[in-house]
Steps between C-alpha positions, in 0.01 A plus 500: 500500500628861408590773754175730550517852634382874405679737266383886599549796337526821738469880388640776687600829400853404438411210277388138486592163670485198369545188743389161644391389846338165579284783774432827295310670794835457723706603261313820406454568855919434575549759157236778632634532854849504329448741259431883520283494176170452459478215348177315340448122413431491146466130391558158702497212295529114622724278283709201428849592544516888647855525595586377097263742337609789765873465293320485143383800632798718634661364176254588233465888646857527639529821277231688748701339804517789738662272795409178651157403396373845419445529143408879323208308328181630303126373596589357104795319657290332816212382248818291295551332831164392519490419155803288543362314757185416356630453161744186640251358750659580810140647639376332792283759583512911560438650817249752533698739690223738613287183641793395653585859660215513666469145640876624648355795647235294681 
């Protein structure tokens, strides 16, 4: 059986994340109280092998690397990830991110 886990994509005002985490709500959390951004959860996605298509990723936009796993990406450049991911079927399912919010604030 492959590795499962969530790739998320994070917007702040000094760019993008891309990353994995086999528990996207702790991670988010551990970035937010790190960070001095705002920062805003922009897609979750659970899939086969996260850690795998987290380097596909850093490779295929290393041009808009702006350090670490902040990328200077477009809204164009987050719908190729999703693209990406549905177009190989590595979908297991996409988190509704607002639902889930909400049920955290509960």
């Amino acid at each position: 059986m492959k590795e499962e886990g969530f790739i998320y994509v994070i917007r702040s005002s000094a760019g993008f994340k891309i990353g994995n985490a086999t528990n996207y709500k702790s991670r988010y959390t551990n970035i937010s109280v790190a960070s001095t951004l705002e920062l805003d959860l922009v897609k979750v996605y659970r899939v086969e092998e996260p850690l795998k298509m987290e380097k596909k990723y850093t490779k295929y936009f290393i041009k808009s690397i702006l350090g670490g796993e902040w990328f200077d990406l477009t809204e164009s450049d987050v719908d190729l990830i999703n693209g990406f991911i549905r177009l190989n079927n590595l979908l297991l399912y996409e988190v509704d991110i607002q639902k889930d919010i909400r049920l955290m604030l509960i």
